[in-house]
C-alpha positions as CSV (number, residue, x, y, z in Angstrom):
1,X,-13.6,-3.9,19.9
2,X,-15.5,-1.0,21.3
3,X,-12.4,0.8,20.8
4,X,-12.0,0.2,17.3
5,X,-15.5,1.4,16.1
6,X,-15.4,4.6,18.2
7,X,-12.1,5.3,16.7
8,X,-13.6,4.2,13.4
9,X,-16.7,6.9,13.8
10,X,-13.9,9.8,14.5
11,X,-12.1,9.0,11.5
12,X,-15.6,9.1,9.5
13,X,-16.1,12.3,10.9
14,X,-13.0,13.7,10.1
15,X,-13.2,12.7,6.7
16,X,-16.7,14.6,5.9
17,X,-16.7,12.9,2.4
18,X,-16.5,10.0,0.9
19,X,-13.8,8.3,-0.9
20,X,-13.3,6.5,-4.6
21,X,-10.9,4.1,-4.9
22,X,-11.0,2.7,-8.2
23,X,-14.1,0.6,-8.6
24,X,-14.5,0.7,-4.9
25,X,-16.5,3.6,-3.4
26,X,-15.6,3.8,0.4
27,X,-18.5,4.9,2.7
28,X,-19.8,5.8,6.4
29,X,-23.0,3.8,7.3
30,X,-26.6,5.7,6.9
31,X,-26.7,3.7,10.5
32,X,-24.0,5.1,11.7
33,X,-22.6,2.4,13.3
34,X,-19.4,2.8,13.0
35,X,-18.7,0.3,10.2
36,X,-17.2,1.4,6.6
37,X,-19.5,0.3,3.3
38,X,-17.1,-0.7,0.7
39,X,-19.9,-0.1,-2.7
40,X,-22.5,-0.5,0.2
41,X,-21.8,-3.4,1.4
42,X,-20.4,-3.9,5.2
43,X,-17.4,-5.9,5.7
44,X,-17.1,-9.1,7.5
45,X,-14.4,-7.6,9.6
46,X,-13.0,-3.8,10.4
47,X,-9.5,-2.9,11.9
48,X,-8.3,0.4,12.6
49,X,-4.3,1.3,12.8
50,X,-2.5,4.6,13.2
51,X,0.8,4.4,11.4
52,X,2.1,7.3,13.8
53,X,1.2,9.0,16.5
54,X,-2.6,8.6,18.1
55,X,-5.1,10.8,16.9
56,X,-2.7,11.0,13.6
57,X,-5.4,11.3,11.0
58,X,-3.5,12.0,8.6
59,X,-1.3,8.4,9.2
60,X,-3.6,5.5,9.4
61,X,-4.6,1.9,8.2
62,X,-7.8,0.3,7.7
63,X,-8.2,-3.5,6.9
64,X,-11.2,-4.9,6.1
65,X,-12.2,-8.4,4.5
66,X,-15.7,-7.6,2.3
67,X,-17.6,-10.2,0.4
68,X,-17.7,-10.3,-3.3
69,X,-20.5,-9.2,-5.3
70,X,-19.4,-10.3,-8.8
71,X,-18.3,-13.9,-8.3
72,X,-18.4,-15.9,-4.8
73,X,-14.5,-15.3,-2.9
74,X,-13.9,-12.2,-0.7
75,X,-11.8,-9.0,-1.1
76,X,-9.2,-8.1,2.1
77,X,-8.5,-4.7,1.4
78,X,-5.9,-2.6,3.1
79,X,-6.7,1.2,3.2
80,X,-3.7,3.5,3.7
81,X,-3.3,7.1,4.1
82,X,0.2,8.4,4.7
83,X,0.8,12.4,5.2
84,X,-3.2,12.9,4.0
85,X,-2.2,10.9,0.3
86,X,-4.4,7.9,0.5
87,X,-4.5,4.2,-1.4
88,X,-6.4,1.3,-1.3
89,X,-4.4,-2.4,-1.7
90,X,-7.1,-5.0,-2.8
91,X,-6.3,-8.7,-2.6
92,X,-8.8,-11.2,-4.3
93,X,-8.8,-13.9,-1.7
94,X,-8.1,-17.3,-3.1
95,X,-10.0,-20.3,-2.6
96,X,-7.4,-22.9,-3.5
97,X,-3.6,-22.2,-3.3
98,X,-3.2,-23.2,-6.6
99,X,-4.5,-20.4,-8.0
100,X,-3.0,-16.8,-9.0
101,X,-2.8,-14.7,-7.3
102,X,-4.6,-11.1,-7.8
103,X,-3.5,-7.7,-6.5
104,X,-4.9,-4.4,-7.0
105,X,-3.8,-1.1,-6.1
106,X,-5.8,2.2,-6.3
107,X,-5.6,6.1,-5.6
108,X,-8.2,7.1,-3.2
109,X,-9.9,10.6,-4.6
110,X,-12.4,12.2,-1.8
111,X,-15.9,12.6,-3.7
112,X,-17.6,15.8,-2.9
């Protein structure tokens, strides 16, 4: 685990900025503890891929599962930057498998 949050804090650090993804506004912590804010709220979990090689920041995957703040239901999102280009998948996580499902997909611009 301790491995995923300091790798977490390097990619925060690399970025220098933060991100908009559609209605989502990705964020380091004020705390900086190594967690993301998704519109300032932490996520329930954090997990940290590299789609290449290690210390490929340029090639990486974030997942994180973040707690409504319009209805009751979670969010798992999957961040995903390939060759510096980054998205954002969002998922509205459903509380009966009759239901729709709901997908979202959004272009990540870095906010100045």
């Amino acid at each position: 685990m301790r491995r995923y949050v300091l790798l977490f804090l390097l990619v925060a650090a690399s970025a220098g900025a933060d991100s908009q993804c559609g209605p989502f506004m990705l964020s380091t912590s004020q705390a900086n503890d190594g967690w993301a804010r998704i519109n300032g709220v932490k996520p329930e979990s954090q997990k940290f891929t590299f789609l290449k090689a290690k210390g490929d920041y340029d090639n990486v995957q974030m997942q994180w599962m973040v707690q409504r703040g319009d209805a009751p239901g979670w969010y798992g999102m999957d961040y995903i930057k390939r060759n510096g280009k980054a998205i954002l998948n969002v998922e509205a996580i459903r509380s009966n498998m009759d239901q729709p499902r709901v997908f979202g997909t959004y272009n990540c611009v870095k906010l100045k």
